[in-house]
C-alpha positions, 0 to 999 in steps of 0.5 A: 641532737642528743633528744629527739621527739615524736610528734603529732601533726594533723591530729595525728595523720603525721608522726614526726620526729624532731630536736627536743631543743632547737630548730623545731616545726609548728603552725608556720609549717603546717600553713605554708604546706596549706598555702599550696595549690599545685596540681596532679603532675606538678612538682615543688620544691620546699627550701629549707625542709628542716625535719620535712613537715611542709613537704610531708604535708604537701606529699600527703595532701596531695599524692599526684605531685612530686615534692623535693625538700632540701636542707642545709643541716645534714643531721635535719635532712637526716631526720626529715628522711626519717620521717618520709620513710616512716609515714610511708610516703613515695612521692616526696625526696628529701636532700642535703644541700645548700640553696647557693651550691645545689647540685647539679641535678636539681635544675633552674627553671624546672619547678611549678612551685617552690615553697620556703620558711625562709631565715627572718633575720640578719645576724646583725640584727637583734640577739642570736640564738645560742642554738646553732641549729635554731640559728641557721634556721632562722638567721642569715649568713652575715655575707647573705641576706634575705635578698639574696636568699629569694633572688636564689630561691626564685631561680628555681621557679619555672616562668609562670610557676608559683612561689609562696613564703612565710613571713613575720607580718612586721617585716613584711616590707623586707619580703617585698623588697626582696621579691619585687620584680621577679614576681607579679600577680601577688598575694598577701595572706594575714594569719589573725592570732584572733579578732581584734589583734595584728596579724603576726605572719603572712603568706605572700605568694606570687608568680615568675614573670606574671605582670600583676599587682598586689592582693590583701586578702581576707586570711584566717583568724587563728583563735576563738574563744575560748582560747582554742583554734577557730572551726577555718583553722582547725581545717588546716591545722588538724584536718591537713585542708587546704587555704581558702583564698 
């Protein structure tokens, strides 16, 4: 990562520091964060941190938990333990580490919720990212799936602890599959780019162990005219509010 850049989230309530080319947060990031309803004395993890802009989010939003985010690329790690540092947070942790090897530490069945991006895609589906920052990120190993990625991310969930993923609404299906058993009481969350068009990601959160069903929600409808973020939007995006449910 040769250029970095330095931006603004939350209108500028976090600086972030990020690859010019690859790998890069946004919008995806910020929603999930907002997604989160954790309470005073509970703790998160954040699988998949990238430059830490969920666990920033979260740690910021609410000061009373703990948050943990783990990444697999050491050079984001790096970064998002930069960017800790420089917005002067003290209850976020930031760790090098592989969801299939974690270290010993950071124990099963301990966390009240665990949060991810997680990869979209199989690497035998569609055409690979010449990034390979961009394509770790978003891709699968070709020995692990999705499935495998969440049945090993849900061990980390505490029973009755909440799990919340992000997800492109057009295989939402697949996130299903891969969640469907483990979690029960689930919600689904549609983000409307605006009134009219298909919904493009999901938040789909749910709990260990609980036996409910499934929830559509309302969710939020991103963009108003004209071509700026609707007024529910900008609560989250530049206020750093939470999601109404």
């Amino acid at each position: 990562m040769s250029e970095i850049t330095d931006d603004a989230f939350w209108g500028g309530k976090l600086q972030v520091l990020q690859p010019k080319k690859g790998y890069r947060a946004a919008m995806d990031a910020v929603i999930l964060a907002a997604a989160v309803e954790a309470l005073p004395g509970q703790s998160v993890l954040d699988i998949g941190a990238g430059v830490g802009v969920v666990s920033l989010c979260l740690a910021r939003r609410l000061p009373a938990i703990k948050v943990m985010g783990i990444e697999l690329q050491s050079s984001l790690a790096d970064l998002a333990a930069e960017n800790v540092a420089r917005n002067r947070l003290d209850n976020v942790e930031i760790c090098a580490a592989d969801l299939f090897d974690m270290p010993k530490e950071i124990e099963r069945n301990s966390f009240d919720w665990v949060v991810t991006n997680p990869p979209y895609y199989d690497r035998d589906r569609g055409r690979p990212s010449p990034n390979e920052s961009r394509l770790n990120a978003h891709m699968h190993s070709q020995e692990r799936g999705l499935k495998e990625w969440m049945d090993a991310a849900l061990k980390f969930v505490r029973p009755l602890g909440q799990f919340a993923a992000i997800f492109p609404a057009e295989d939402l299906h697949r996130l299903m599959e891969a969640l469907s058993g483990p979690l029960g009481d689930l919600k689904i969350f549609p983000l409307w780019p605006g009134e009219g068009k298909p919904a493009r990601r999901v938040v789909v959160i749910g709990k260990k162990g609980a036996k409910g069903g499934v929830t559509l929600l309302p969710g939020l409808e991103l963009h108003a005219p004209p071509r700026r973020y609707s007024e529910a939007a900008e609560r989250v995006l530049r206020d750093g509010k939470a999601l109404v449910f």
